[in-house]
TIKOL-604695 format. One record per residue: residue in three letters; x, y, z of N, C-alpha, C, O in turn; residue number from 1. Coordinates in Angstrom, 3 decimals. Atoms other than C-alpha are relative to their C-alpha. Layout:
<rs>
R   r      n_u      n_v      n_w     ca_u     ca_v     ca_w      c_u      c_v      c_w      o_u      o_v      o_w   k
R ALA        X        Y        Z        X        Y        Z        X        Y        Z        X        Y        Z NUM
...
</rs>
This chain:
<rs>
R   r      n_u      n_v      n_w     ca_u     ca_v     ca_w      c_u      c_v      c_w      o_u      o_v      o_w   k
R UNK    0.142    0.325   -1.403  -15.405  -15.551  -11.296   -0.366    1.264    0.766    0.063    2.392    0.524   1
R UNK    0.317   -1.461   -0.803  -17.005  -13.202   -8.699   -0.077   -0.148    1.288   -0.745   -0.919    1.976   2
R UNK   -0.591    0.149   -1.215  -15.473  -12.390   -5.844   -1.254    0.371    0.936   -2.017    1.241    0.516   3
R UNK    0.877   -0.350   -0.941  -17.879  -12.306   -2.659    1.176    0.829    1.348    2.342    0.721    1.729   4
R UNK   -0.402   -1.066   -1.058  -17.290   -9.758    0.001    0.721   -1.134    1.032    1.931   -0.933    1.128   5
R UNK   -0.498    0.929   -0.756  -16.421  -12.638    2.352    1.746   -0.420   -0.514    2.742   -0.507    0.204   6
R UNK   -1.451    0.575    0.743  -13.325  -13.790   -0.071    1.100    1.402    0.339    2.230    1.454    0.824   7
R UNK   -0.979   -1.393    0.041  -12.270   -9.862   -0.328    0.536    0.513    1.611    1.277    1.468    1.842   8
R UNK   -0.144   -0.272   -1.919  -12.121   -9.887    4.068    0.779   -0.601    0.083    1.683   -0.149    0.786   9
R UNK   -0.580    0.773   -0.405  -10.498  -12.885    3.835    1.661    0.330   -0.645    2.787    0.020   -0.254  10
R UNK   -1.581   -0.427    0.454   -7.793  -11.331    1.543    0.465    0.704    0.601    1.610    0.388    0.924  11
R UNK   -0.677   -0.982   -0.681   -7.189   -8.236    3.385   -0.282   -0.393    1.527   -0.013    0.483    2.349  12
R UNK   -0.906    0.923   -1.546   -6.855  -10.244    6.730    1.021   -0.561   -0.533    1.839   -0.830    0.347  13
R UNK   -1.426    0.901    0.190   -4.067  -12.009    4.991    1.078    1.171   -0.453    2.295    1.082   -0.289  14
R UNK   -0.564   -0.848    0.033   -3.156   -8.813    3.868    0.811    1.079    1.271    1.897    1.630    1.451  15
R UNK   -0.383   -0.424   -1.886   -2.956   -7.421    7.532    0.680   -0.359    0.555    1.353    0.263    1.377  16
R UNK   -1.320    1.071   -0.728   -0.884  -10.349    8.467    0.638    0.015   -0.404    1.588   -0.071    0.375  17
R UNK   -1.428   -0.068    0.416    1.683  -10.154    6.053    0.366    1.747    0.345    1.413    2.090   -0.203  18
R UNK   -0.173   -1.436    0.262    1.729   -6.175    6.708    0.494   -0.483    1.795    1.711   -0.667    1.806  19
R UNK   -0.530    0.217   -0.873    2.324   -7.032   10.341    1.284   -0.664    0.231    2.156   -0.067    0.862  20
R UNK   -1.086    0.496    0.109    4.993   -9.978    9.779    0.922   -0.040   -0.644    1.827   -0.791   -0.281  21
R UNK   -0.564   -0.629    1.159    6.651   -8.535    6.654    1.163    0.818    0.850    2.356    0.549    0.995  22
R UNK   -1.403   -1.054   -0.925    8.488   -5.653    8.894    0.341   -0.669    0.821    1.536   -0.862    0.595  23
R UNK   -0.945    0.691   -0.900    9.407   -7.692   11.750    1.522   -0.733   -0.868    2.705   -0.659   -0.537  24
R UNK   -1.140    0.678    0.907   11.477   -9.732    8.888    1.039    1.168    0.039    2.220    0.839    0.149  25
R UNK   -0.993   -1.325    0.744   13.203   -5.928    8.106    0.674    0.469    1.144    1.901    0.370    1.123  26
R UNK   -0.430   -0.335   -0.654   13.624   -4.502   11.171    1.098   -0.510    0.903    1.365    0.033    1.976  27
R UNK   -1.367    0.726   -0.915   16.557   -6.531   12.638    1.115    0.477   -1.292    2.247    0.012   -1.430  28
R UNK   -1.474   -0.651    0.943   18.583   -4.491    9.633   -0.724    1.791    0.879   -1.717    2.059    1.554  29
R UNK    0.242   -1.634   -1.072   18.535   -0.449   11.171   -0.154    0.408   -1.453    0.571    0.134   -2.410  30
R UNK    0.663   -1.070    0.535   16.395    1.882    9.251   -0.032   -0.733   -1.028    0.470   -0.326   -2.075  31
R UNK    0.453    0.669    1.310   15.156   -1.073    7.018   -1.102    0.088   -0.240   -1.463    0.135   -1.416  32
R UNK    1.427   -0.843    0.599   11.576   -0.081    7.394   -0.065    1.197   -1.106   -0.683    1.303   -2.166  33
R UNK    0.512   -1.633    1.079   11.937    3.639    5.933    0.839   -0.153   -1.400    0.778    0.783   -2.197  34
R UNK   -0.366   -0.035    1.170   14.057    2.164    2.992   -0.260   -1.188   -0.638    0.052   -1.250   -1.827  35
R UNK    1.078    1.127    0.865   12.308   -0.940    1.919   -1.286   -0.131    0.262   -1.903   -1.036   -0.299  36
R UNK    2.139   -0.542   -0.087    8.430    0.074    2.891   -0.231   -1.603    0.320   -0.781   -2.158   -0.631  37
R UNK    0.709    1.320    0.094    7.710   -3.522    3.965   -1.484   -0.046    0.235   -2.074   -1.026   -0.221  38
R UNK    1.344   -0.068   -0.084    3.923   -2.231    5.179   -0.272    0.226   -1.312   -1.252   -0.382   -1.742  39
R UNK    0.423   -0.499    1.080    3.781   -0.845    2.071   -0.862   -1.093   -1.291   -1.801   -0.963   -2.076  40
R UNK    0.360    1.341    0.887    3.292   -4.077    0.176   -1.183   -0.458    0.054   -1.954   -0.551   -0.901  41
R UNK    1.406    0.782    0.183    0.421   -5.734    1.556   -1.101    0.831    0.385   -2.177    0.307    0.676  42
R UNK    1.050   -0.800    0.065   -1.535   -2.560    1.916   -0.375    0.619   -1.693   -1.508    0.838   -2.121  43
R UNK    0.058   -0.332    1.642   -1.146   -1.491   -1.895   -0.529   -1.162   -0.964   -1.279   -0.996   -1.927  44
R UNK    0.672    1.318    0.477   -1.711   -5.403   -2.805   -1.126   -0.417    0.571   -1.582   -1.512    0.241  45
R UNK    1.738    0.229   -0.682   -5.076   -5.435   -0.814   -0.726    0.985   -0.319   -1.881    0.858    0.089  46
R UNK    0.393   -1.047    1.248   -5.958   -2.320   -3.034   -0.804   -0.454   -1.076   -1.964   -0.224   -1.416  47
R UNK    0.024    0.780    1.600   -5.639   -4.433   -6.270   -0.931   -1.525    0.343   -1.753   -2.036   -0.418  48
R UNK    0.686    1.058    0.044   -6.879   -7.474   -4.740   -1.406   -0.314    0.124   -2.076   -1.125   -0.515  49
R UNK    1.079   -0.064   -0.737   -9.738   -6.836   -2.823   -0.975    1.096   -0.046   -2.118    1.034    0.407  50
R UNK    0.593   -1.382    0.539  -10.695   -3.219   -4.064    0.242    1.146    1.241    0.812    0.875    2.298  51
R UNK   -0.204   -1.278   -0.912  -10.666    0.213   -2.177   -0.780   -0.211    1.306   -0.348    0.391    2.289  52
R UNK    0.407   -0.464   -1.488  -12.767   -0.181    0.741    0.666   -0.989    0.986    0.611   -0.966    2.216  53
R UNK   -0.886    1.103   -1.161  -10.670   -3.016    2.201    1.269    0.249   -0.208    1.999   -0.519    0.418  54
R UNK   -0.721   -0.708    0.459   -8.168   -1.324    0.929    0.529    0.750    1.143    1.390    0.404    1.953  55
R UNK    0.189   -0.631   -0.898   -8.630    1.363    2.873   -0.129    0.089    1.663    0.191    0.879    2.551  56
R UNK   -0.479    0.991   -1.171   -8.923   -0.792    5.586    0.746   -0.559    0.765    0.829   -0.542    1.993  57
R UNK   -1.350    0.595   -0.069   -6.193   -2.527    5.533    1.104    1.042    0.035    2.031    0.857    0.824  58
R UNK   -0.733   -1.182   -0.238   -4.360    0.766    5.035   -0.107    0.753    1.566    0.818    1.494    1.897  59
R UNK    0.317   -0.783   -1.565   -5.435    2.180    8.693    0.079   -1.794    0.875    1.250   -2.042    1.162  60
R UNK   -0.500    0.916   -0.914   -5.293   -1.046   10.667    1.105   -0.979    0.278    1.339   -1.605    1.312  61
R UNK   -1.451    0.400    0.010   -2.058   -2.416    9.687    1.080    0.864    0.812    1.659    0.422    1.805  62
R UNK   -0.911   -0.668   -1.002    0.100    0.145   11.075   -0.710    0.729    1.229   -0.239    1.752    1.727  63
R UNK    0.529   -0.083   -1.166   -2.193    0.409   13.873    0.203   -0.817    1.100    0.579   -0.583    2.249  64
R UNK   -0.774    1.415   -0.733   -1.588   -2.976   15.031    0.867   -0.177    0.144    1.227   -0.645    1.224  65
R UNK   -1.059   -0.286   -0.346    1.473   -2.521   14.221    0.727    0.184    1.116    1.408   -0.474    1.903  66
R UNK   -0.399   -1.152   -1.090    2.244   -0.098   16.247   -0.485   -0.386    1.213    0.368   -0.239    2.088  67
R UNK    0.424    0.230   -1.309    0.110   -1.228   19.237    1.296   -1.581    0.477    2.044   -1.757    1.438  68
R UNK   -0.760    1.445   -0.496    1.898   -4.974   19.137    1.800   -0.228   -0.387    2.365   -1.275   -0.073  69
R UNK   -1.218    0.248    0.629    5.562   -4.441   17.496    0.685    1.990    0.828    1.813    2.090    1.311  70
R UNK   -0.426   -1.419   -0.205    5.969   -0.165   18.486    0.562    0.459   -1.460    1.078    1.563   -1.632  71
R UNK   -0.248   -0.247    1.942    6.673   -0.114   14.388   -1.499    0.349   -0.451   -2.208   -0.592   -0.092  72
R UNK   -1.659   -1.645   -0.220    6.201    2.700   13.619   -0.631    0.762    1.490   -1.713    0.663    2.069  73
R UNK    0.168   -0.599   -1.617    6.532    4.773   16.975   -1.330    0.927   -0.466   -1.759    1.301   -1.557  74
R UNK    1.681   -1.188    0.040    3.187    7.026   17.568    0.730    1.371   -0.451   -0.085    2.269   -0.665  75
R UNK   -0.541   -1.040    0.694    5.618    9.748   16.258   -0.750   -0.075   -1.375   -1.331    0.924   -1.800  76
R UNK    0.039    0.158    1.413    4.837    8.569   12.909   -1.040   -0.594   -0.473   -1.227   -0.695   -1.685  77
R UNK    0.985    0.498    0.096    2.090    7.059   13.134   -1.310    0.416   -0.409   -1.851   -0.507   -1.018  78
R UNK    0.936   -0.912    1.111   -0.873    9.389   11.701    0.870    0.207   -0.913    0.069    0.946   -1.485  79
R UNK   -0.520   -0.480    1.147    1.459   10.115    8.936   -0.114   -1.313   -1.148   -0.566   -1.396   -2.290  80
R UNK    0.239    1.047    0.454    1.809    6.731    8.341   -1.299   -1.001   -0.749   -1.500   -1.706   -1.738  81
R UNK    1.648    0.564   -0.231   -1.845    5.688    9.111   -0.381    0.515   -1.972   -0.505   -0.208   -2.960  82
R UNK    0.738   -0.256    1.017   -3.050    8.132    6.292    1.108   -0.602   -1.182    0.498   -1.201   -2.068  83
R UNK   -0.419    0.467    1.522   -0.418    7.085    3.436   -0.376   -0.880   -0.237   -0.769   -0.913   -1.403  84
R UNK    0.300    1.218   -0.313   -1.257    3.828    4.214   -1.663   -0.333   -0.574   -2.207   -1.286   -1.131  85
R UNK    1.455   -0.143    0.496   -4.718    4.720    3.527   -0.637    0.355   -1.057   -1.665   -0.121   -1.540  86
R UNK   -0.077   -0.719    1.254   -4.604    6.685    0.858    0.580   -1.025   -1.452    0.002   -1.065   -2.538  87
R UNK   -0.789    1.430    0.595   -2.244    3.638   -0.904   -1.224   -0.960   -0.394   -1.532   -1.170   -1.567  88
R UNK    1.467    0.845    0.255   -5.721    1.172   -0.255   -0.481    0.273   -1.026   -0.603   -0.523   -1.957  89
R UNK    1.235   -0.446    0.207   -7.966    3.632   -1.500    0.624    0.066   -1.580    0.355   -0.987   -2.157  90
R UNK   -0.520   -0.419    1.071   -6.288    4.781   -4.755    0.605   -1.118   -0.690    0.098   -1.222   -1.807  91
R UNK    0.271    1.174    0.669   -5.181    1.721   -5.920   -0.772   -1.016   -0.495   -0.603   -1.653   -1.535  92
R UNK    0.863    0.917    0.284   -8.030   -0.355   -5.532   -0.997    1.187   -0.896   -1.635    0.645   -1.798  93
R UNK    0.710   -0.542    0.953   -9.928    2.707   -7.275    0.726    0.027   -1.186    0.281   -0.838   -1.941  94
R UNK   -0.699   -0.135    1.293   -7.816    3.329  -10.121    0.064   -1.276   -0.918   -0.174   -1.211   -2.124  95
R UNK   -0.200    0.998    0.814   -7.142   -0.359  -11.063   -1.267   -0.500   -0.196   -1.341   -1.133   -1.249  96
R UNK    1.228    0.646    0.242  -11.257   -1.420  -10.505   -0.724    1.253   -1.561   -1.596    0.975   -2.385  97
R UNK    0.542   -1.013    1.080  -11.860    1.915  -13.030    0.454   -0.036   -1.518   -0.361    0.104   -2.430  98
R UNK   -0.805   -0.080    0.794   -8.794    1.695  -15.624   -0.213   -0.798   -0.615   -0.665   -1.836   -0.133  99
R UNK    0.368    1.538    1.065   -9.121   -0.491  -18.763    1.352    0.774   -1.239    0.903    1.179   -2.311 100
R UNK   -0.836   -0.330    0.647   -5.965    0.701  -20.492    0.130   -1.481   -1.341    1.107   -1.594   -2.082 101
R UNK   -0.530    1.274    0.739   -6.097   -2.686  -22.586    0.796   -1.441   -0.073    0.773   -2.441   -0.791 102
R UNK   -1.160    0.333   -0.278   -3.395   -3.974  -21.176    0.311   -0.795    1.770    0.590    0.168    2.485 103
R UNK   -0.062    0.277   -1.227   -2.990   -6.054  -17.512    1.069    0.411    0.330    1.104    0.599    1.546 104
R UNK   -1.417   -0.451   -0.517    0.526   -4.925  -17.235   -0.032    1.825    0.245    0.370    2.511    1.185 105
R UNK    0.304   -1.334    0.034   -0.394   -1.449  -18.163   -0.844    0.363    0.991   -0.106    0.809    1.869 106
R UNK    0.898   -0.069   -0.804   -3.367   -0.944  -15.965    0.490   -0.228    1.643    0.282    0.653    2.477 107
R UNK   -1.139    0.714   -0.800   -1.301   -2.726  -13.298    1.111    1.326    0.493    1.193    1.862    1.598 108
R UNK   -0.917   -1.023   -0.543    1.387   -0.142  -13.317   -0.796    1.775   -0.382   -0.188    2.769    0.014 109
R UNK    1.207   -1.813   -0.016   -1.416    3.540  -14.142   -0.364   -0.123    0.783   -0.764    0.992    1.119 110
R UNK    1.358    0.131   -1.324   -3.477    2.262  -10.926    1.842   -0.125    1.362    1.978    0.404    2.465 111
R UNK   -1.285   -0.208   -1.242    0.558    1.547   -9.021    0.314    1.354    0.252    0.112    1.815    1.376 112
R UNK   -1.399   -0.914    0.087    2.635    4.353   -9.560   -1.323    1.184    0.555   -1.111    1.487    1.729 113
R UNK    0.191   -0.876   -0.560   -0.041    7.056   -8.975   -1.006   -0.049    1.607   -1.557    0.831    2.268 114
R UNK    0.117    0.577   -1.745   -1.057    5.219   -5.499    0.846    0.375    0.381    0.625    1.268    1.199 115
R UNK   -0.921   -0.225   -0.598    2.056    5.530   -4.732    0.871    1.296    0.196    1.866    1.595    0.855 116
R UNK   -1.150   -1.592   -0.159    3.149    9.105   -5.346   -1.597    0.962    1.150   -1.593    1.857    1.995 117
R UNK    1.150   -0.984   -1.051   -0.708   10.185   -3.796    0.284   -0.543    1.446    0.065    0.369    2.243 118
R UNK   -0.138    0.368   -1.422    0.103    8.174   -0.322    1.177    1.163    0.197    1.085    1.983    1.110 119
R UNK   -0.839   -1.150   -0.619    3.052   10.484   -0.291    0.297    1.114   -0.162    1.322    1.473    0.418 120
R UNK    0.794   -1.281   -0.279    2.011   13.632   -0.790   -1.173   -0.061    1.077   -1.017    0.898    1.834 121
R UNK    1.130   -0.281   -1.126   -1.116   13.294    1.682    0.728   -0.333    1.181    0.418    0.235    2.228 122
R UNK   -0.925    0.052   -1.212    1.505   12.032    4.058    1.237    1.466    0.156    1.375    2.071    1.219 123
R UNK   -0.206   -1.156   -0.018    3.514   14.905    3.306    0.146    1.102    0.853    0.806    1.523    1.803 124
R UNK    0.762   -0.883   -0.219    1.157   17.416    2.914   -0.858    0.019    1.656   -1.210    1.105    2.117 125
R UNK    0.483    0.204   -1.613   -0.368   16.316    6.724    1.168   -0.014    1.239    1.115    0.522    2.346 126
R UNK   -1.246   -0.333   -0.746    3.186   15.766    8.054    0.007    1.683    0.247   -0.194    2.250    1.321 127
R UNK   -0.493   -1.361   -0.202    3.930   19.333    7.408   -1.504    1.201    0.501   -1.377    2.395    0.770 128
R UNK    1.084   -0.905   -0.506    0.508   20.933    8.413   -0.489    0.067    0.901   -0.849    1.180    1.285 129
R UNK    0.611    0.120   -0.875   -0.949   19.256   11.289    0.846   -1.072    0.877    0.750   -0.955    2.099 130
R UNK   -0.541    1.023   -0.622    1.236   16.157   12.285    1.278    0.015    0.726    1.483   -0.795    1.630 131
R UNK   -1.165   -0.085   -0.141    4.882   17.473   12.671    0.293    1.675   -0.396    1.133    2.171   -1.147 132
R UNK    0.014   -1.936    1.062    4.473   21.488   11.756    0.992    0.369    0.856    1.250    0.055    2.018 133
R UNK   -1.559   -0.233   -0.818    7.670   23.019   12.416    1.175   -0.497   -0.022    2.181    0.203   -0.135 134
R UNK   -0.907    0.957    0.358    9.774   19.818   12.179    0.182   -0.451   -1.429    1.149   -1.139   -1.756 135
R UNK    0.292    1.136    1.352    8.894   18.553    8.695    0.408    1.309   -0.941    0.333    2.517   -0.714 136
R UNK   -0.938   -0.859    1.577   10.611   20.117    5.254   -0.453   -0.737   -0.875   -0.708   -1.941   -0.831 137
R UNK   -0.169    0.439    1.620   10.184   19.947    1.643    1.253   -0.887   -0.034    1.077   -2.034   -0.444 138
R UNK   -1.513    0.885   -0.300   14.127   18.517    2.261   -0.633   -1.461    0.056   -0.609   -2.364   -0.780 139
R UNK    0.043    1.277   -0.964   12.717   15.872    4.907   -0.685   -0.867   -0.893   -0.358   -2.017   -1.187 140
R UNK    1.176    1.216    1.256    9.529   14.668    2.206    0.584   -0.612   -0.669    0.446   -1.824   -0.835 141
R UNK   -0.744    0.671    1.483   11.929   14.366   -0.669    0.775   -1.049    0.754    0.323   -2.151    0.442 142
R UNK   -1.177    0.411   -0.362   14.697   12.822    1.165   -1.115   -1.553    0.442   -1.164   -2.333   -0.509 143
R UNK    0.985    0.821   -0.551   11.900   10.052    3.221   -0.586   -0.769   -0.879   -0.604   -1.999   -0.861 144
R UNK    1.132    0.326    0.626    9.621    9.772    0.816    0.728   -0.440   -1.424   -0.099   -1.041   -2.110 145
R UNK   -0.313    0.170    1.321   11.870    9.263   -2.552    1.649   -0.599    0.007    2.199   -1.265   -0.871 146
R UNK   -1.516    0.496    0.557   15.632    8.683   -1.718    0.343   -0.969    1.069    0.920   -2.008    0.746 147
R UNK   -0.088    0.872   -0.717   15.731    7.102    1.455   -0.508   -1.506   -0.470    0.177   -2.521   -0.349 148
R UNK    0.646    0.719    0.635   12.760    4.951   -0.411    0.119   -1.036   -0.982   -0.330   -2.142   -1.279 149
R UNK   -1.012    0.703    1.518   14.754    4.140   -3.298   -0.721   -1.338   -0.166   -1.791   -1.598   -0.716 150
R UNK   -0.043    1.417   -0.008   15.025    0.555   -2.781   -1.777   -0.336    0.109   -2.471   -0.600   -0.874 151
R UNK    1.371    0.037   -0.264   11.515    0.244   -1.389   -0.927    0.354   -1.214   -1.627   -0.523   -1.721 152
R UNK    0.540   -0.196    1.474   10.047    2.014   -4.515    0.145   -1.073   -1.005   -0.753   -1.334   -1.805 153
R UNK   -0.325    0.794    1.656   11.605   -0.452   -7.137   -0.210   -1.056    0.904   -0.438   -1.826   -0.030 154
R UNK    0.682    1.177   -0.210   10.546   -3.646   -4.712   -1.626    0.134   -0.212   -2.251   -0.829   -0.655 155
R UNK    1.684   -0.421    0.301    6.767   -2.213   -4.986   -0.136    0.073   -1.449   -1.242   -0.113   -1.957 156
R UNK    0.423   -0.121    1.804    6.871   -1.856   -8.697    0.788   -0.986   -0.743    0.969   -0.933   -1.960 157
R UNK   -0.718    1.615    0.402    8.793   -5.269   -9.139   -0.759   -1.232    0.455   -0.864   -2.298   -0.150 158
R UNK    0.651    0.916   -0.619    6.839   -7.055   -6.814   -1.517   -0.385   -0.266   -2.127   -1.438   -0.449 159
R UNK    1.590   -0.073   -0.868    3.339   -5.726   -6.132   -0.342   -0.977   -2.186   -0.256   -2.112   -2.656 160
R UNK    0.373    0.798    1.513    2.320   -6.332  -10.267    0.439   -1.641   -0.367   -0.241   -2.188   -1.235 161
R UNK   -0.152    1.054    0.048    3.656   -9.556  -10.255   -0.629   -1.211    0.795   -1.003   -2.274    0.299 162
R UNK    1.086    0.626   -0.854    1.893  -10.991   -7.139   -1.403    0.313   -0.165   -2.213   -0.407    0.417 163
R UNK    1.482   -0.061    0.373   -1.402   -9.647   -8.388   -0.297   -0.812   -1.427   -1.313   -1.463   -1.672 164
R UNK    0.302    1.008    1.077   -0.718  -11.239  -11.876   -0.124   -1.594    0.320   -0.808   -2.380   -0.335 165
R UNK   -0.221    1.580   -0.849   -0.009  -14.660   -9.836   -1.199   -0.324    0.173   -1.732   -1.186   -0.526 166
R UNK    1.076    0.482   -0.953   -2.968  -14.768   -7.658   -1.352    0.211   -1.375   -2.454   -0.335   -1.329 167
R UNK    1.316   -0.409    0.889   -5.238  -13.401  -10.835   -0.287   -1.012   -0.647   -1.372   -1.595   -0.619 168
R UNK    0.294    1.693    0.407   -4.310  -16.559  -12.894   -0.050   -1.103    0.629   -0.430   -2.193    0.202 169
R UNK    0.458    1.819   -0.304   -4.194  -19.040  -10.304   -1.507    0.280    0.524   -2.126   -0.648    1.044 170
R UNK    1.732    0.452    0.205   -8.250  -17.436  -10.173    0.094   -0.182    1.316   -0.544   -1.110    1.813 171
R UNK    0.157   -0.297   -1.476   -7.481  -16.455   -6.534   -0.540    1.335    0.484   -0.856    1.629    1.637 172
R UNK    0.912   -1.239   -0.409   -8.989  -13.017   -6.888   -0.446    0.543   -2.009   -0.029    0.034   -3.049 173
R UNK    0.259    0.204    1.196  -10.656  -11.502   -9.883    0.710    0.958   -0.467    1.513    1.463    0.317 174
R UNK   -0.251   -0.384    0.596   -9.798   -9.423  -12.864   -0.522    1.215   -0.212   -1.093    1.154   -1.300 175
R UNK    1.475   -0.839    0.403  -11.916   -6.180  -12.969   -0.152    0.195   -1.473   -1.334    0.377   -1.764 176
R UNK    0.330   -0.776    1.088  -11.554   -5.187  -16.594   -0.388   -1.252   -0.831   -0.963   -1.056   -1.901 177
R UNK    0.693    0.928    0.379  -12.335   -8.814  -17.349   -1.672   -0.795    0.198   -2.397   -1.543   -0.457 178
R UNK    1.173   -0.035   -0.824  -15.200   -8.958  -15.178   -0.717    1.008   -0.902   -0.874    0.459   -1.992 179
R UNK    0.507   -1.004    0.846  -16.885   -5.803  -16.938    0.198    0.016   -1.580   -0.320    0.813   -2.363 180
R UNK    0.458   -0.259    1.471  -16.265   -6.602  -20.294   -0.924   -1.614   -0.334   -1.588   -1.832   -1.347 181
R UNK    1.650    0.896    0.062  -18.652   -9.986  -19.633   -1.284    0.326   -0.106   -2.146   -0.552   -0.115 182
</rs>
């Protein structure tokens, strides 16, 4: 099956919308955004689904909208956000349209896990240089980005692979490494 650009818009608009109504669900618990990533989800799963440039997409206008219609996350955080967010798109949907490890589970989690450690380093690495210089620590990254995260980490690598295996067999988006070996 081959996905038309039209199908891949139509995913990462649905992706946009659950990235918008996803955190509202969280935020009526305190500081349930920064420890269950609920944007995180349907910008990393519009990566895999739809490929990197909607990806990428979806990574910058989700917590844009966000932020304009909810104040999640405050304009404090918001370029920091923006780019992980972006970086998440881009690197997932490249890694998993490139990778042919053999394996859908495998491929699946080589194209997750290093999405997910590059969104936070470039968030980081921009926190502490241009976005927050002065305020921001090696401490603050680790602590934000890995322990606060915790929970959030192991729903993204429980979840995201499982909703892309879903939608792949019910032949709601395609396969790349099946696609290319036709």
């Amino acid at each position: 099956m081959k996905s038309s650009n039209t199908r891949k818009l139509v995913m990462a608009a649905l992706c946009v919308a659950l990235g918008l109504v996803l955190p509202i669900t969280f935020h009526a618990i305190p500081n349930a955004g920064s420890i269950f990533l609920p944007m995180h989800i349907p910008v990393l799963l519009c990566g895999f689904i739809a490929g990197w440039p909607f990806g990428l997409l979806c990574g910058i206008v989700t917590p844009l909208l966000s932020s304009v219609f909810t104040g999640m996350p405050p304009m404090s955080l918001l370029p920091g956000m923006l780019c992980e967010l972006a970086v998440y798109g881009v690197v997932s949907g490249l890694l998993y349209a490139r990778l042919n490890a053999g394996n859908r589970v495998a491929n699946l989690y080589l194209s997750l896990i290093p999405a997910m450690l590059a969104g936070r380093v470039v968030s980081g690495i921009l926190n502490a240089t241009l976005f927050s210089v002065g305020r921001y620590s090696m401490h603050i990254w680790l602590t934000a980005s890995f322990v606060t995260a915790l929970p959030g980490i192991v729903i993204q690598l429980v979840v995201i692979p499982v909703l892309v295996a879903v939608l792949q067999k019910a032949k709601l988006v395609e396969t790349p490494h099946l696609q290319h070996a036709q």
